[in-house]
MARPAKE-582818 format. One record per residue (C-alpha): residue number from 1; residue in three letters; x, z, y negated. Coordinates in steps of 0.5 Angstrom, whole numbers, plus 500, padded with zeros to 3 digits. Layout:
BEGIN
+-------+-------+-----+-----+-----+
| vexvo | tikol |  px |  pz |  py |
+-------+-------+-----+-----+-----+
|   NUM |   ALA |   X |   Z |   Y |
...
+-------+-------+-----+-----+-----+
This chain:
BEGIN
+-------+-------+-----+-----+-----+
| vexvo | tikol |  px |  pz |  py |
+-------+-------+-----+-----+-----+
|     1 |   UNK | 813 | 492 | 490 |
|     2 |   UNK | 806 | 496 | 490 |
|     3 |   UNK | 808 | 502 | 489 |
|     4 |   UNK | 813 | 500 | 483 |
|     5 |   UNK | 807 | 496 | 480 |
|     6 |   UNK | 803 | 503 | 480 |
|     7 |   UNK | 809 | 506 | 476 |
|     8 |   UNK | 808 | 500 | 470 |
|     9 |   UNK | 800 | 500 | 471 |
|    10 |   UNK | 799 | 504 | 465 |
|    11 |   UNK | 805 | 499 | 461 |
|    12 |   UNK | 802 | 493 | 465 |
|    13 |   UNK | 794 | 495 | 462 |
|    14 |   UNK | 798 | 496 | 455 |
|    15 |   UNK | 801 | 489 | 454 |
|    16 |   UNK | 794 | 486 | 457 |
|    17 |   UNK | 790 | 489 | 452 |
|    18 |   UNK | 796 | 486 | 447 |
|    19 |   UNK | 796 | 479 | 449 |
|    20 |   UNK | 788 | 479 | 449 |
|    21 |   UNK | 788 | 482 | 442 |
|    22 |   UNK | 793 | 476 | 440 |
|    23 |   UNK | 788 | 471 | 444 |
|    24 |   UNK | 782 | 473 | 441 |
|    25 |   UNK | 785 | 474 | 434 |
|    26 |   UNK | 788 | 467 | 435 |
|    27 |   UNK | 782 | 463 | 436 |
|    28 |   UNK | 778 | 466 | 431 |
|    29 |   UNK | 783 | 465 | 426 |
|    30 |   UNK | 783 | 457 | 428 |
|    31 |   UNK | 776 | 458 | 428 |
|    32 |   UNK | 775 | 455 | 436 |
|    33 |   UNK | 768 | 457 | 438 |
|    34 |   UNK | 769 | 461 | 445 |
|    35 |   UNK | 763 | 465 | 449 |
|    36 |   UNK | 768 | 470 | 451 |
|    37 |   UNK | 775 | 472 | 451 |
|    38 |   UNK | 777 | 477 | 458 |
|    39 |   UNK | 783 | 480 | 461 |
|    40 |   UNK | 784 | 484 | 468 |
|    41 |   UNK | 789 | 487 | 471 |
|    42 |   UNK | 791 | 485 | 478 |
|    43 |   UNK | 787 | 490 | 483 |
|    44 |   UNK | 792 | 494 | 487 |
|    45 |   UNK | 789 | 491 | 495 |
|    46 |   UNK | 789 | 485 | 492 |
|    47 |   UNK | 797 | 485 | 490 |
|    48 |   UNK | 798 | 487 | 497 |
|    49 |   UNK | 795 | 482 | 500 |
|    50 |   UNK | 797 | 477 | 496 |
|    51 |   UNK | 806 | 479 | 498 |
|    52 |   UNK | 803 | 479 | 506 |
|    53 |   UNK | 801 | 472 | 506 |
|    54 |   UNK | 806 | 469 | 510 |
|    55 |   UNK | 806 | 462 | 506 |
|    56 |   UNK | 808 | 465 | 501 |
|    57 |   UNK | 815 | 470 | 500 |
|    58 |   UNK | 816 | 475 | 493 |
|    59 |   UNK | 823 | 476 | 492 |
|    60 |   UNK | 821 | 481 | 486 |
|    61 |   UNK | 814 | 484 | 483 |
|    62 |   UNK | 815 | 479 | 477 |
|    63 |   UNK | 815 | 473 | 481 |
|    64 |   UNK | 807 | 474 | 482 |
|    65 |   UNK | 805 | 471 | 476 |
|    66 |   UNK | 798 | 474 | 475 |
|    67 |   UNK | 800 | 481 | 474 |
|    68 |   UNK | 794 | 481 | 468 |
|    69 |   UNK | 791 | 476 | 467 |
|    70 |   UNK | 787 | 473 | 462 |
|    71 |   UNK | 780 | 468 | 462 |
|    72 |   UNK | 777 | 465 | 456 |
|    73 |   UNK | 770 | 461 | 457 |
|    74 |   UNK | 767 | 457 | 452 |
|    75 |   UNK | 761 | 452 | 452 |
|    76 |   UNK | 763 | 445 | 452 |
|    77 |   UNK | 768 | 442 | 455 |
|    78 |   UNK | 771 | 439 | 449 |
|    79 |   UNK | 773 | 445 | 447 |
|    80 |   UNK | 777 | 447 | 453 |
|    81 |   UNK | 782 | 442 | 450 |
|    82 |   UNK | 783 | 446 | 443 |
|    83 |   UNK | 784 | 453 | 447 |
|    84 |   UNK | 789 | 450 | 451 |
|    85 |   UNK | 793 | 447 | 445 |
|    86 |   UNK | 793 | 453 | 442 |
|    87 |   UNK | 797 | 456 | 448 |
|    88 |   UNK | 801 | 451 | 448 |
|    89 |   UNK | 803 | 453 | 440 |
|    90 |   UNK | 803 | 459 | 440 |
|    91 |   UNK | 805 | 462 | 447 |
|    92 |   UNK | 812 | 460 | 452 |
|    93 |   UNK | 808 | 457 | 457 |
|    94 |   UNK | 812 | 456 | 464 |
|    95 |   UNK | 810 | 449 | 466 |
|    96 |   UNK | 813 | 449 | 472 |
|    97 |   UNK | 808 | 455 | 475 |
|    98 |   UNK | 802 | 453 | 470 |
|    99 |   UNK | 796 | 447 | 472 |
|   100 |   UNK | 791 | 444 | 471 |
|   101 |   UNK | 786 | 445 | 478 |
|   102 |   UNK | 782 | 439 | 479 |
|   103 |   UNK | 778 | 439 | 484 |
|   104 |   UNK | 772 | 435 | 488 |
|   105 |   UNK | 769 | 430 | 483 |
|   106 |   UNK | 773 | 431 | 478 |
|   107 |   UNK | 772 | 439 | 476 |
|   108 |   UNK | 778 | 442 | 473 |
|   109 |   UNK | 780 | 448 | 470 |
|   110 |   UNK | 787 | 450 | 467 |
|   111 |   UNK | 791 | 456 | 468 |
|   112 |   UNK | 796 | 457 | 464 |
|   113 |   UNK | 803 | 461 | 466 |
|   114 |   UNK | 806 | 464 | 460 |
|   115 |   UNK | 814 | 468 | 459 |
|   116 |   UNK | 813 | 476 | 456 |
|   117 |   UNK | 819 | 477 | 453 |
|   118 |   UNK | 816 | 484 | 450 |
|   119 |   UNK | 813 | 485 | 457 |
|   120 |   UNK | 814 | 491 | 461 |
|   121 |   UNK | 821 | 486 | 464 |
|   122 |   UNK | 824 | 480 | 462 |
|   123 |   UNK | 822 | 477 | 467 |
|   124 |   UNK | 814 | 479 | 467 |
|   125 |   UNK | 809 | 474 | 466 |
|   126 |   UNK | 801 | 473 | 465 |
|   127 |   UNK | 797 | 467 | 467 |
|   128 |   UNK | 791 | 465 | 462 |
|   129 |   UNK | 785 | 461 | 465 |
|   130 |   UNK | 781 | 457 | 460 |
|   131 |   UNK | 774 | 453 | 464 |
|   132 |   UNK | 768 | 452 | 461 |
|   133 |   UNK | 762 | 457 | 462 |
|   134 |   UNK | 759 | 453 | 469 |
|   135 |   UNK | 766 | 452 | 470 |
|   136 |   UNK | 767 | 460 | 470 |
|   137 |   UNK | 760 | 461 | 474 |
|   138 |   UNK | 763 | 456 | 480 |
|   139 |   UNK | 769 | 460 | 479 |
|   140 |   UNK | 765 | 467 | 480 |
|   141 |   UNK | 760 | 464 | 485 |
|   142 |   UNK | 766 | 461 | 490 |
|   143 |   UNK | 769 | 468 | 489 |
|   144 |   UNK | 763 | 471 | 491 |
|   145 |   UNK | 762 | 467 | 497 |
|   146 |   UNK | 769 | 469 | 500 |
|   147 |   UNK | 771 | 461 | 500 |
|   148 |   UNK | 774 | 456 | 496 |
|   149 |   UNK | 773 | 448 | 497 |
|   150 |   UNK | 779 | 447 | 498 |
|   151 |   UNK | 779 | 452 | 504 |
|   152 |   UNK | 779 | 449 | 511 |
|   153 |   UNK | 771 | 451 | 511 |
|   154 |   UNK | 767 | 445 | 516 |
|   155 |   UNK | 766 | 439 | 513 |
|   156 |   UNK | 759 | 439 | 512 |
|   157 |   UNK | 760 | 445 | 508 |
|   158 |   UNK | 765 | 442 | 504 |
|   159 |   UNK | 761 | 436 | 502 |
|   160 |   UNK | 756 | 441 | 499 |
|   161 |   UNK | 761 | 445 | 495 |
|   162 |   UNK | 764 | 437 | 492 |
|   163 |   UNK | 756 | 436 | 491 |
|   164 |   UNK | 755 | 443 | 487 |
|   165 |   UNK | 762 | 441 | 484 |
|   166 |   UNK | 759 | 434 | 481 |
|   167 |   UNK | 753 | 437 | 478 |
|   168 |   UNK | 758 | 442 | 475 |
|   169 |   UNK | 761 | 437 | 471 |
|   170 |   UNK | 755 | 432 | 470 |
|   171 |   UNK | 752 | 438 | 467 |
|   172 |   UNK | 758 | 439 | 463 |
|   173 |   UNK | 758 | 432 | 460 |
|   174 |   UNK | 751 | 432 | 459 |
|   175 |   UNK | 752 | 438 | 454 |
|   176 |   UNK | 758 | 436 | 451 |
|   177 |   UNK | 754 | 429 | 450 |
|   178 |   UNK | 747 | 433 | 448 |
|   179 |   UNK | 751 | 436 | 442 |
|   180 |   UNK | 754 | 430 | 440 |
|   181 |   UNK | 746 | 427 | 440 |
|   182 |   UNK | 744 | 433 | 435 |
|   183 |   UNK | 748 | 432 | 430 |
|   184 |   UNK | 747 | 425 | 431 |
|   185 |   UNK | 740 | 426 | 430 |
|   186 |   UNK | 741 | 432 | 425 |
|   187 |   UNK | 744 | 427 | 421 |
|   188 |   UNK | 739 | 421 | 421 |
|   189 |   UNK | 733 | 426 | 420 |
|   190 |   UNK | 737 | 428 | 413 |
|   191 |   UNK | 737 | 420 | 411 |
|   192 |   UNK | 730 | 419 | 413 |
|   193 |   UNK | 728 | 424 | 409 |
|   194 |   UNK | 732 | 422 | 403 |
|   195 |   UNK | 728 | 415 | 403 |
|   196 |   UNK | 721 | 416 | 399 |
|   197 |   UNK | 717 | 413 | 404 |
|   198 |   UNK | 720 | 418 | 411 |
|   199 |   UNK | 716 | 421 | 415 |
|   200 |   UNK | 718 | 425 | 421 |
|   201 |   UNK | 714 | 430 | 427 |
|   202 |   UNK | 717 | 437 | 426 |
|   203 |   UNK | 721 | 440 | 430 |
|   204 |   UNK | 727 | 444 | 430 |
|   205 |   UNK | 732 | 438 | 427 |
|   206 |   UNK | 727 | 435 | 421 |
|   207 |   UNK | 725 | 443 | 419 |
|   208 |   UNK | 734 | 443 | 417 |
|   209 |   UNK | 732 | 438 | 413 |
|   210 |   UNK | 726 | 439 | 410 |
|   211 |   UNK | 727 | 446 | 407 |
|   212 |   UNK | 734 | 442 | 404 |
|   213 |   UNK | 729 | 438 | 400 |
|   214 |   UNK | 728 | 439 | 392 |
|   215 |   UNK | 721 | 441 | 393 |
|   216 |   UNK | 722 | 446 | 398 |
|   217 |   UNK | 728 | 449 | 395 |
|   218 |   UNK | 724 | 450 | 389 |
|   219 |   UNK | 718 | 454 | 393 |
|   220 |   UNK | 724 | 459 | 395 |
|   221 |   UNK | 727 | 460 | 390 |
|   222 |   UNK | 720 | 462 | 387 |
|   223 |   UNK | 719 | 466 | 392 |
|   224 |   UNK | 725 | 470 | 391 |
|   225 |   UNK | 723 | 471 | 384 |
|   226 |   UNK | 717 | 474 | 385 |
|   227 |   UNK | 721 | 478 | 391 |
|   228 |   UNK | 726 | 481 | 386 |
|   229 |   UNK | 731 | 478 | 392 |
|   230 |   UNK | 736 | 473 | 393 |
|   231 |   UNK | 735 | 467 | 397 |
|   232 |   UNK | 740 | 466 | 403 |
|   233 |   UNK | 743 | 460 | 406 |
|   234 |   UNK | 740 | 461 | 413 |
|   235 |   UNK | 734 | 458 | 415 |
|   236 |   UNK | 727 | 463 | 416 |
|   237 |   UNK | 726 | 464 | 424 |
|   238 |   UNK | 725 | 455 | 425 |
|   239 |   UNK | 722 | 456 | 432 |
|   240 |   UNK | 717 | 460 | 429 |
|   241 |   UNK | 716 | 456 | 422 |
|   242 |   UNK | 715 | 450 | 427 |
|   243 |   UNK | 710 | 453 | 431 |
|   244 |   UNK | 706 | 455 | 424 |
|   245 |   UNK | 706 | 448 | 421 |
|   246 |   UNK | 703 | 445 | 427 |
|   247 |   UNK | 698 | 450 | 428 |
|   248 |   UNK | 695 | 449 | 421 |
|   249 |   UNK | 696 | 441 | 421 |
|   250 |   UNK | 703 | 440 | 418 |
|   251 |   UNK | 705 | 436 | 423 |
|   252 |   UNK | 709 | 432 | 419 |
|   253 |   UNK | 715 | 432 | 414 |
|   254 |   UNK | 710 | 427 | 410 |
|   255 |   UNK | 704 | 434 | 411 |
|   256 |   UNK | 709 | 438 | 409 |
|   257 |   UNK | 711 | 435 | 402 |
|   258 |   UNK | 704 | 434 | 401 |
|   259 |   UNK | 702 | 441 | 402 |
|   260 |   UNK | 707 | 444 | 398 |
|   261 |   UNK | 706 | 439 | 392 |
|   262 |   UNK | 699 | 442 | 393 |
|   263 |   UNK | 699 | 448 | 393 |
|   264 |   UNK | 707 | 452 | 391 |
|   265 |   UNK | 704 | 453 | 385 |
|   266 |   UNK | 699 | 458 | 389 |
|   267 |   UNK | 703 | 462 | 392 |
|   268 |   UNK | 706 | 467 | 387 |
|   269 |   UNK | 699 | 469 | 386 |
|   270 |   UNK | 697 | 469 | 392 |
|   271 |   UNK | 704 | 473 | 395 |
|   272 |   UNK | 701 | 480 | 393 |
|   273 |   UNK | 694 | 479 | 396 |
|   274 |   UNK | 699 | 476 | 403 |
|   275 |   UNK | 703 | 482 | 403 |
|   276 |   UNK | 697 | 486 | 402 |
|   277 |   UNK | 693 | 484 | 408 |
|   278 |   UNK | 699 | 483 | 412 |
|   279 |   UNK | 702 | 491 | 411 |
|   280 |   UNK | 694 | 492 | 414 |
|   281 |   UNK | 692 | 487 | 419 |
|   282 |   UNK | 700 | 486 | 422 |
|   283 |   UNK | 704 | 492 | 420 |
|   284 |   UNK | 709 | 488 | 415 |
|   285 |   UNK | 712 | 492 | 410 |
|   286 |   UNK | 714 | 487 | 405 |
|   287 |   UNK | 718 | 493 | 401 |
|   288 |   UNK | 723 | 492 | 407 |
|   289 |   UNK | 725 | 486 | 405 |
|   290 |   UNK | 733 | 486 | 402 |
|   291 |   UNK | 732 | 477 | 401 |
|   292 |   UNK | 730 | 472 | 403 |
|   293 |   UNK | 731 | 466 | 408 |
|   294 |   UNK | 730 | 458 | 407 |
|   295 |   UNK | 724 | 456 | 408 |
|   296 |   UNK | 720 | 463 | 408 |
|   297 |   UNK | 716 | 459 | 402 |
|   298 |   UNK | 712 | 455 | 408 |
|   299 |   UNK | 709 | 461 | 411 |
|   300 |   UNK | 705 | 461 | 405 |
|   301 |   UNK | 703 | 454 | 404 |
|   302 |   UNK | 701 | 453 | 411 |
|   303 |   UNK | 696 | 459 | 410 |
|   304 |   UNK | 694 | 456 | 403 |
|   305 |   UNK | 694 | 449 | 407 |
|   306 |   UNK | 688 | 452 | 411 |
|   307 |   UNK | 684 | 457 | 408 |
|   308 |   UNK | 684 | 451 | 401 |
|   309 |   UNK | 682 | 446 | 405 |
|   310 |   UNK | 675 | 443 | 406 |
|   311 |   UNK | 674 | 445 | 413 |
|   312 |   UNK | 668 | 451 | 413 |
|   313 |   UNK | 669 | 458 | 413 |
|   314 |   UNK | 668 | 458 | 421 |
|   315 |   UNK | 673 | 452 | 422 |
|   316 |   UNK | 678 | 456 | 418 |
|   317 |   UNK | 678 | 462 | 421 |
|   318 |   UNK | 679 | 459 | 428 |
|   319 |   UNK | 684 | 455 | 426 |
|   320 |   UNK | 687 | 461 | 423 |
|   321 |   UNK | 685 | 464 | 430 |
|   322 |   UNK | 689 | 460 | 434 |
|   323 |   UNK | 695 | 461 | 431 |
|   324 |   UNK | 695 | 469 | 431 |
|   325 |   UNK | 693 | 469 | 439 |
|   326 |   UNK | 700 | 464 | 440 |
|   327 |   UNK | 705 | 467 | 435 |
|   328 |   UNK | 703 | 475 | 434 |
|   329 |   UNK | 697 | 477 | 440 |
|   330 |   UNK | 697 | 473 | 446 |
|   331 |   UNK | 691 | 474 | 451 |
|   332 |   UNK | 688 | 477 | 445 |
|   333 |   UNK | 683 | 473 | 442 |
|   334 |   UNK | 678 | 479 | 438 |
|   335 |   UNK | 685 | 481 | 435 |
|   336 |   UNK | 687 | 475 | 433 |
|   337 |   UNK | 680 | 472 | 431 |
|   338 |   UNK | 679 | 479 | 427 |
|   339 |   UNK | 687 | 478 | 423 |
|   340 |   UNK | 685 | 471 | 422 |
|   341 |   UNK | 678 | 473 | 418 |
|   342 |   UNK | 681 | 478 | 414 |
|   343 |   UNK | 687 | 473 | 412 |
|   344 |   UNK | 681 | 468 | 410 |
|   345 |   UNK | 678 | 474 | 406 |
|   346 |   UNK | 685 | 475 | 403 |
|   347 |   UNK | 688 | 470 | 400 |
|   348 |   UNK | 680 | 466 | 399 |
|   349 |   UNK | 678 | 464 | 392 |
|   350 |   UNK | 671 | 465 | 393 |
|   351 |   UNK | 668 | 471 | 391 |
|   352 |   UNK | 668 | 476 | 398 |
+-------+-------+-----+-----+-----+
């Protein structure tokens, strides 16, 4: 039988790359997000120990089921029920030989057998395992240590196995229950903020909001203008506009709306001036831009925000300090002290 699968191992990688072709495009037609879709060939020492073991007999090569084999990881727990109802829909799936593998503390992973009919036999089958992404590195790790829990290893080491196992499927739960949370919460801060009276700390999730906000998408739009590009639906580095507001005192939704009715009007002016000084203290060539994000708008207004405040000079530009040394030179306080002088200079309204 190994010399016979040697034989087909040129037909076997052709029918595997096929079937992981239509896999793939299958979930992305149904739009199920998955980390990543792979497929094996059964390595020829593994074959052969597997027609040895004595608790098992192979009256032909089609009756090992795992010739090739396929494996789709996703993030979430939920989503592993989506894949496999995908399977189930649209492959002959052999339930006598497929299962769903529970293991201590409840940790599970399907593994689908399923009919070929274009195969290399009419009796050839695949098998196609679907686990989260913790679920593929328990997986992996279990390989690697040579053991399974379920082996007959002493019992202290079986106990630590079923412990890694439970925390395996806490943690799964907890990000499938964490991404409910977020859109829970992502939902709530677009209704605070429709109020007048809402006010959010920024953060990630009230930012999504915030730049959706009339005012916001009004500066944006300015901005594009004045760019000659157009404004796309994706948000502007979040993470980084985050940091900035805070940096400068924006560190509410309220701040924000308050900096923005103060000074939009500003920043069509001010944007040659910011581009001029960025091209020669930060290397940024604006010309480079081929349209704008969501929420680039704020980048300016926090700037403005600090260089009209009512602060001194000397306090605008430490501030100004404090944000470069953060965002673009860290464990270089003369580098950033002499960007943030030269942004004061830049975009000043007094005489130089």
């Amino acid at each position: 039988m190994v010399q016979q699968f040697v034989q087909l191992s040129a037909r076997l990688r052709s029918v595997g790359q096929s079937l992981h072709d239509r896999l793939a495009q299958l979930l992305r037609t149904k739009d199920v997000p998955v980390s990543f879709v792979t497929w094996r060939l059964k390595d020829q020492a593994s074959l052969a120990h597997k027609l040895g073991r004595p608790d098992k007999s192979y009256r032909s090569l089609w009756d090992v089921t795992d010739l090739v084999g396929l494996r789709v990881s996703v993030s979430f727990e939920d989503h592993v029920e989506q894949v496999a109802r995908l399977i189930e829909q649209h492959f002959e799936v052999d339930f006598g030989n497929s299962l769903e593998r529970v293991k201590p503390a409840g940790y599970r992973s399907v593994h689908y057998v399923c009919a070929h009919r274009e195969g290399p036999h009419p009796d050839f089958r695949f098998e196609v395992q679907v686990r989260t992404a913790l679920q593929h590195a328990w997986a992996e790790v279990e390989h690697d240590l040579g053991y399974k829990v379920n082996d007959a290893v002493p019992d202290a080491i079986a106990r630590r196995f079923a412990r890694v196992a439970g925390l395996l499927e806490l943690a799964d739960q907890e990000f499938v229950s964490i991404r409910r949370d977020l859109a829970s919460s992502r939902e709530a801060a677009k209704k605070t903020l429709a109020r007048s009276d809402g006010d959010l700390p920024i953060d990630l999730l009230s930012l999504e909001a915030l730049v959706h906000q009339p005012a916001l998408e009004a500066l944006d739009e300015s901005v594009a203008r004045s760019l000659g590009q157009p404004l796309m639906q994706t948000s502007f580095f979040p993470d980084y506009l985050v940091e900035v507001l805070r940096l400068c005192g924006l560190s509410t939704t309220a701040a924000v709306l308050q900096a923005v009715e103060h000074h939009a009007a500003e920043v069509s002016t001010a944007l040659p001036k910011y581009f001029a000084f960025a091209r020669q203290e930060l290397g940024f060539d604006a010309t480079l831009l081929s349209s704008v994000e969501r929420g680039y708008g704020l980048l300016f207004v926090a700037h403005l925000a600090v260089i009209r405040g009512s602060e001194l000079g000397l306090s605008k530009v430490a501030r100004l300090t404090r944000l470069y040394q953060q965002l673009e030179f860290p464990n270089d306080e003369r580098s950033a002290h002499r960007v943030a002088s030269a942004a004061v200079a830049a975009l000043s309204l007094e005489p130089r």
